[in-house]
C-alpha positions as CSV (number, residue, x, y, z in Angstrom):
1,X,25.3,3.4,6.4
2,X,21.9,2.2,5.7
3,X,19.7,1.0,8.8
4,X,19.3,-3.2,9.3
5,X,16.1,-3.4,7.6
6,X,13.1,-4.8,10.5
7,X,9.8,-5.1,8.3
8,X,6.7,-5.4,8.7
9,X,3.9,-6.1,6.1
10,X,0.8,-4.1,6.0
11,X,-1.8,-5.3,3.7
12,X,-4.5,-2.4,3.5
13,X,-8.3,-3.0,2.8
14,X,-8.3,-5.7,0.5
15,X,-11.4,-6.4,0.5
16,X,-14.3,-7.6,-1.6
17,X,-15.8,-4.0,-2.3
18,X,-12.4,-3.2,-4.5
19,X,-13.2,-6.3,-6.1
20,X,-17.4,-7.6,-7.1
21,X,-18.2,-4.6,-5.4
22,X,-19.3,-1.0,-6.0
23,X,-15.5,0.3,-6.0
24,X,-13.5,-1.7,-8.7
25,X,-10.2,-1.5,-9.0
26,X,-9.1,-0.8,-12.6
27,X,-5.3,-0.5,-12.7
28,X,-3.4,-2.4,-12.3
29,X,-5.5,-5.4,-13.1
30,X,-7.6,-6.4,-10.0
31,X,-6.1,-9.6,-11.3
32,X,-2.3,-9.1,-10.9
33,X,-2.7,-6.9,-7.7
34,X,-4.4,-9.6,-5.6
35,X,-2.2,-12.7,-7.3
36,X,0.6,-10.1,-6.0
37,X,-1.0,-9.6,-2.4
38,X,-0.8,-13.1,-2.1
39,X,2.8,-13.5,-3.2
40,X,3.9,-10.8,-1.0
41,X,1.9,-12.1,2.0
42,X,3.8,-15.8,1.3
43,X,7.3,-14.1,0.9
44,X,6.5,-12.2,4.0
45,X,5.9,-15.5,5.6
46,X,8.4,-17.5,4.7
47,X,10.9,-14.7,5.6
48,X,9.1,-14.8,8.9
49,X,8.2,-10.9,8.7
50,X,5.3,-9.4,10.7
51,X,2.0,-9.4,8.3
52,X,-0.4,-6.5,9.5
53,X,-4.0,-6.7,7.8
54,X,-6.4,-3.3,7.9
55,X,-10.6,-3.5,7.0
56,X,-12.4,-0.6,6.3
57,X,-15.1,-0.2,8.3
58,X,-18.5,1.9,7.2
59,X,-21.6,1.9,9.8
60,X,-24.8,-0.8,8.7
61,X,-26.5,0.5,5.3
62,X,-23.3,2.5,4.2
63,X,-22.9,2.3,0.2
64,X,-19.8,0.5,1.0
65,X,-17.6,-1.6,3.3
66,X,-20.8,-1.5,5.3
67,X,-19.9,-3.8,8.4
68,X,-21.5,-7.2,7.7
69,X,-21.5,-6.6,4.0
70,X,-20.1,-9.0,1.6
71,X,-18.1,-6.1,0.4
72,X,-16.9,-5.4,4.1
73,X,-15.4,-8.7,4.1
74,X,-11.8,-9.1,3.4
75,X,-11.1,-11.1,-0.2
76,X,-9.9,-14.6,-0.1
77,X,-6.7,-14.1,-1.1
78,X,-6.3,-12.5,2.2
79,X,-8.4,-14.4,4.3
80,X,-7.2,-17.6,3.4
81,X,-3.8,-16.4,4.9
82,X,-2.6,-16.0,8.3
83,X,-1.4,-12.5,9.7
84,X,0.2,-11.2,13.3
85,X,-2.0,-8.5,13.8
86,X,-5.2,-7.0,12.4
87,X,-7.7,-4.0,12.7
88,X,-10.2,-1.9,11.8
89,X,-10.0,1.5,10.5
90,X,-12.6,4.1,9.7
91,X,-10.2,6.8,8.4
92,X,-8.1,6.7,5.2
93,X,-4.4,6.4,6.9
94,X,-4.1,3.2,8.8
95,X,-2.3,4.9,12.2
96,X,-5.3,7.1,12.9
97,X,-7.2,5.7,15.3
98,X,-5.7,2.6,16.0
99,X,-2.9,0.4,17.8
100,X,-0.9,0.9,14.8
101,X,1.8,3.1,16.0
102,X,2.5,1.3,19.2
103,X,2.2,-2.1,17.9
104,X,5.1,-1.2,15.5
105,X,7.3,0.0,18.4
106,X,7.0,-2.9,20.7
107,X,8.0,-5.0,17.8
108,X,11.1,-2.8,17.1
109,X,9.8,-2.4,13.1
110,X,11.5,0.1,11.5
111,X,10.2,-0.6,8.0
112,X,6.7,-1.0,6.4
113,X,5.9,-2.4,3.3
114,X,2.8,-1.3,2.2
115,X,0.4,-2.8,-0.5
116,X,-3.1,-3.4,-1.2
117,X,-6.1,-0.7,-1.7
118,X,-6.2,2.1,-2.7
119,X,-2.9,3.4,-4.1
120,X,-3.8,7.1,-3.9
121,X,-6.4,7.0,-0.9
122,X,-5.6,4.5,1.9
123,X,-2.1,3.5,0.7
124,X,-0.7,7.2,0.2
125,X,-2.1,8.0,3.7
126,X,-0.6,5.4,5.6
127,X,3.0,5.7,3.9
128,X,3.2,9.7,4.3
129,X,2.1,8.9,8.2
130,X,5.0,6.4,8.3
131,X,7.2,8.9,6.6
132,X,6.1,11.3,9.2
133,X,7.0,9.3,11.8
134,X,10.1,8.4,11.1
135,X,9.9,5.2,9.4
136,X,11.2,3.8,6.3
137,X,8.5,2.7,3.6
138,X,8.6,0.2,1.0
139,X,5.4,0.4,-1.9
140,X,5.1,-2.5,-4.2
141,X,2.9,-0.2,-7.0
142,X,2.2,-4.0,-8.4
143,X,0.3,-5.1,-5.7
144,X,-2.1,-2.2,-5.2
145,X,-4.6,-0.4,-7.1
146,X,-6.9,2.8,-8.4
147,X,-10.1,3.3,-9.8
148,X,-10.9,6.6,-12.2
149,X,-12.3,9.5,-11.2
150,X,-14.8,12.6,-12.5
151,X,-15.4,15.4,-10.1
152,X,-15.6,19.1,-10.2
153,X,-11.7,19.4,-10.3
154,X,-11.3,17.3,-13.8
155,X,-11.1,13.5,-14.3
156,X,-8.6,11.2,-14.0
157,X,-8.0,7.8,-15.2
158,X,-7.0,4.6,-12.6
159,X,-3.7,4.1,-14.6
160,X,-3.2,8.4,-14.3
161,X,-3.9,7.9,-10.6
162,X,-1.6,4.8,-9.7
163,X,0.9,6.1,-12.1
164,X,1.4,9.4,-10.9
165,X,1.3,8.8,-6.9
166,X,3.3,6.2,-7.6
167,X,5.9,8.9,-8.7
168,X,5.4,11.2,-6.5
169,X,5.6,8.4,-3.7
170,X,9.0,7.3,-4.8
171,X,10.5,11.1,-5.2
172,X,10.2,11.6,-1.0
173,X,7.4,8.9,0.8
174,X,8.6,5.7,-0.1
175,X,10.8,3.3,-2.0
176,X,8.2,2.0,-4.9
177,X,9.3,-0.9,-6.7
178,X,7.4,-4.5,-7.8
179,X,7.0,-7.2,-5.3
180,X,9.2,-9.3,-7.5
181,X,11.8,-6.2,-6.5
182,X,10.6,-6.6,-2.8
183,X,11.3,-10.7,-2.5
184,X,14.7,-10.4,-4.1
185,X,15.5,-7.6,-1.4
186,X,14.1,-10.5,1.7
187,X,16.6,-12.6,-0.1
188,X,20.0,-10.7,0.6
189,X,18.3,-8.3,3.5
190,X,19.3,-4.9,1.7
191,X,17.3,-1.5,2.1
192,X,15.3,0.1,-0.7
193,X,16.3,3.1,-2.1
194,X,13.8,6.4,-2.8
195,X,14.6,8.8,-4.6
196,X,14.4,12.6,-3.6
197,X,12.6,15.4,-5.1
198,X,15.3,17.5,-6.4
199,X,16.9,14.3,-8.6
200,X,13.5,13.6,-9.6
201,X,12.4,17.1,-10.9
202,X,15.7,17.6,-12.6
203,X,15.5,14.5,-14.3
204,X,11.8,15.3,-15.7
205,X,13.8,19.0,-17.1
206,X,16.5,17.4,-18.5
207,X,14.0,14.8,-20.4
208,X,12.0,17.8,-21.8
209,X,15.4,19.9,-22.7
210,X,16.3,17.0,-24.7
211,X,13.3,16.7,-27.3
């Protein structure tokens, strides 16, 4: 039997650097993912679930989420909300360094929905921490986002990126689903499923055996 579902919300960087600043988010549309962010952070509300909120902090005269910066600030979609808790973070996974951890176990959360910025940075740490630790973890893939990438190992598109952690997230982290998914679970209080690696792989195999 499935564990009585105790969430929290955590709402990860979404800030104006992802946004009009030097790190824009290019899939999903910046456009859905923060009209999302909002939707979950109302549904959240309403269901009267814990909302966690995480800023990414850079020392003065960083290239981003420098602390002051217009880019450091968190995006009005967010900050025209209220939350139960917030903090800064300086490293990629949002229990590293912070009250994270504990503020979850005094508040019995057994759950964490995760959303915001970036899908395969911020967002992948904290849910394979959550994992780690024991939790269950929820990823709504339409309110979050990448940006591409070109480095010595290749390049990579933001729709490759979100796409494929977004699989690999729902094969073992995390249950990934939409946040129109998510609110229809608050509705009748029912756990997500994940899938597991094995099913996942075995699909992919059958799917190429087939063509």
């Amino acid at each position: 039997m499935s564990q009585q579902p105790q969430r929290a919300l955590i709402v990860i960087d979404v800030q104006n650097e992802y946004v009009s600043g030097n790190l824009p988010i290019e899939f999903p549309d910046i456009r859905l993912s923060l009209a999302n962010i909002g939707k979950a952070m109302d549904a959240a509300k309403e269901a009267g679930i814990p909302i966690i909120v995480v800023q990414q902090l850079a020392p003065v005269g960083s290239p981003v989420f420098a602390q002051g910066s217009h880019g450091w600030e968190l995006h009005e979609v967010v900050s025209s909300r209220s939350w139960d808790h917030q903090f800064a973070k300086k490293l990629p996974s949002a229990f590293v360094g912070t009250d994270l951890a504990d503020w979850l176990s005094e508040h019995q959360i057994n759950t964490l929905t995760v959303i915001g910025y970036m899908t395969h940075n911020c967002c992948d740490s904290t849910i394979k921490h959550a994992f780690h630790a024991g939790l269950a973890v929820e990823f709504l893939a339409d309110a979050a986002g990448s940006l591409p990438y070109i480095n010595k190992a290749g390049s990579a598109s933001a729709e490759e990126i979100h796409r494929t952690f977004s699989v690999a997230m729902q094969a073992k982290f995390a249950a990934v689903m939409s946040t129109a998914e998510w609110m229809i679970l608050l509705c009748n209080n029912t756990v997500a499923e994940r899938d597991n690696l094995f099913q996942s792989n075995q699909r992919a195999r059958a799917a190429r055996l087939a063509k």
